[in-house]
C-alpha positions in Angstrom: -14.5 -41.5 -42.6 -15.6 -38.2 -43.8 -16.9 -37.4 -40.5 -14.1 -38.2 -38.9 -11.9 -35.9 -40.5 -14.1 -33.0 -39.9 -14.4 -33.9 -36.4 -10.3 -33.9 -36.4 -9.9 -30.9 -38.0 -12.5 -29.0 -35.6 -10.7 -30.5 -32.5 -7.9 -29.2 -34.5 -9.1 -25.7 -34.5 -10.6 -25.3 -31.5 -7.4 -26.3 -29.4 -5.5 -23.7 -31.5 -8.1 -21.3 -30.4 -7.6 -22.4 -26.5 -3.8 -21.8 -26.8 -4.7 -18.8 -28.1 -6.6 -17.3 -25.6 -4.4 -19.0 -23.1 -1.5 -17.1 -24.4 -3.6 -13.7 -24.3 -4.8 -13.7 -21.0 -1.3 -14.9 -19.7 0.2 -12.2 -21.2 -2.3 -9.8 -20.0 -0.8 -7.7 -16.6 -1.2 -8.3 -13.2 -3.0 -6.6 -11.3 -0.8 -4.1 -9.5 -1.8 -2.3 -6.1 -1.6 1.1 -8.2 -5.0 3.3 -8.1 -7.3 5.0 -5.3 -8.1 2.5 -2.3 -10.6 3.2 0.6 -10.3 1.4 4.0 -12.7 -1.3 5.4 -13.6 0.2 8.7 -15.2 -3.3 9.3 -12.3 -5.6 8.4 -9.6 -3.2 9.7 -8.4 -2.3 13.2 -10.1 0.8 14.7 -9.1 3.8 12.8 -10.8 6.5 15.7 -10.4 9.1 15.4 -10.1 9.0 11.3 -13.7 8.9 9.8 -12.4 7.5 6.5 -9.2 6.9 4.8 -8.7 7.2 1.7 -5.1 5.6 -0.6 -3.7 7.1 -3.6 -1.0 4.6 -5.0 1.2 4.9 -8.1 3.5 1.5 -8.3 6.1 1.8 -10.2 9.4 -0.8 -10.5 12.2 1.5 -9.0 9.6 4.0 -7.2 6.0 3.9 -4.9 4.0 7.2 -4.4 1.8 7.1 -1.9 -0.8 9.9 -0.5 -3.2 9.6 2.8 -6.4 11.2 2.9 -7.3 11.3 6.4 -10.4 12.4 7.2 -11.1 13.0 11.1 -14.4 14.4 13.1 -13.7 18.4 12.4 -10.9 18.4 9.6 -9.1 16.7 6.4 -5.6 15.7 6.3 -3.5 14.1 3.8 0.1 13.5 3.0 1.9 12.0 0.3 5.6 10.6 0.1 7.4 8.7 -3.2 10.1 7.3 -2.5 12.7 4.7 -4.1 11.9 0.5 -3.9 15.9 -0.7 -3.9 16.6 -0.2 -0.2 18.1 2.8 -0.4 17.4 5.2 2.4 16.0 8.8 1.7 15.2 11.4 4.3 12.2 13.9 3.9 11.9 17.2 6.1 8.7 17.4 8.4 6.7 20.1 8.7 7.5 21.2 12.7 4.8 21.1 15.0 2.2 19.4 13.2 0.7 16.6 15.1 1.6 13.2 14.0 -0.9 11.8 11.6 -1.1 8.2 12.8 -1.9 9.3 16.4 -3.3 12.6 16.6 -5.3 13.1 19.6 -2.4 11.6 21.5 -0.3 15.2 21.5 2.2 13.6 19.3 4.3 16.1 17.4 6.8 16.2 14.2 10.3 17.2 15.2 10.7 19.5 12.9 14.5 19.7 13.1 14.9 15.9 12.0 13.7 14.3 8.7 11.7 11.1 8.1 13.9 8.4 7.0 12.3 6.1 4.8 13.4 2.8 2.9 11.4 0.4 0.5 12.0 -2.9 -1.5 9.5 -5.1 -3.0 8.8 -8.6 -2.2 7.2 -9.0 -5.6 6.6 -6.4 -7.9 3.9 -4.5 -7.9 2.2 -6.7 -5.1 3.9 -7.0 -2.2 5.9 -4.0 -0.6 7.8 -3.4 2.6 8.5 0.2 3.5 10.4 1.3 6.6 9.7 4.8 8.1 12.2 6.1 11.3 11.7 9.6 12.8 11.6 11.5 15.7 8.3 12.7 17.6 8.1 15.0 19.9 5.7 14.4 23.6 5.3 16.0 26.7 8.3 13.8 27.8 10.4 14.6 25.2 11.9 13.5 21.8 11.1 9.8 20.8 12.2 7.7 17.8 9.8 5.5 16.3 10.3 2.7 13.4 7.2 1.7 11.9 7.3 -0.9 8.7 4.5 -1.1 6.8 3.4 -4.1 4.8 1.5 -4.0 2.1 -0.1 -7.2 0.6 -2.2 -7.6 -2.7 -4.9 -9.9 -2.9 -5.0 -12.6 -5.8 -7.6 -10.7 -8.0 -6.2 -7.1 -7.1 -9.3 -6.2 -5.4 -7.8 -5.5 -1.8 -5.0 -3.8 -0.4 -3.8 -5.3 3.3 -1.6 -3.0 5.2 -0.2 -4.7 8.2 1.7 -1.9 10.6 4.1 -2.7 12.8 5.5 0.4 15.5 8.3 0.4 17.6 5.3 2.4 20.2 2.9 -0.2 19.9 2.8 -3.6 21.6 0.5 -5.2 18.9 0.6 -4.4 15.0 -2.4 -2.5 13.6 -3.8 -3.7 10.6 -5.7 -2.0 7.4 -8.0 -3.3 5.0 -8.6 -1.7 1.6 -10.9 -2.0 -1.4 -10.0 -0.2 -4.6 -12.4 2.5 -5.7 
């Protein structure tokens, strides 16, 4: 009987434990995709003429910053943009003449007299984003506008970043694959 008592008491004790734990490591956050992320040349679709790239993410409920670090065969480039996550649309002047970052030995330039419209919302916080980017691009047949929607995708265990890109020039979507540094 004695024995029986302890071993009722321990099972006692040891599920309160279990609960315990349970209730810490549920209430512990989710990974968000928030931190420096550096692409998978092998998993991803061919960056050329970018050596590397390189993510710098700060996730935020009602904002996303976001900075590139590009770097190509003779130069670096980077960018950065933060912009609202509740739909709403925000336009951002481009610098004129510089060549377009995601296609830059195509002669692709910035119209500098039209800004970058951009719009965001999250499909689930912190782990699933959709952002929106419209502008005008100038090429030696004339002024262009081009949507591209970007979506970003957090794995499970927070340990990749999947960018699938999706532009209005482009017949097939280009996809990225990162791994946080």
């Amino acid at each position: 009987m004695f024995n029986s008592t302890k071993t009722s008491a321990a099972r006692k004790l040891s599920g309160g434990w279990v609960i315990l734990l349970l209730a810490l490591f549920s209430c512990s956050p989710a990974p968000d995709m928030s931190g420096v992320w550096i692409v998978d040349k092998e998993r991803s679709s061919d960056i050329e003429p970018w050596r590397n790239i390189h993510l710098r993410i700060t996730a935020e409920p009602d904002q996303v910053s976001i900075g590139r670090l590009l770097n190509p065969r003779r130069y670096t480039r980077h960018d950065s943009v933060t912009f609202p996550t509740d739909q709403t649309q925000i336009e951002l002047p481009m610098e004129a003449s510089a060549k377009w970052l995601e296609s830059p030995h195509l002669g692709v330039f910035l119209d500098g007299n039209t800004g970058q419209q951009i719009r965001a919302n999250w499909e689930e916080q912190g782990r699933e984003l959709n952002v929106q980017h419209l502008m005008t691009v100038l090429t030696s047949q004339g002024a262009s506008t081009v949507e591209i929607l970007r979506h970003y995708v957090l794995s499970p265990d927070g340990s990749e970043l999947t960018v699938v890109e999706t532009r209005s020039s482009r017949e097939n979507p280009i996809t990225f694959v990162f791994t946080r540094q």
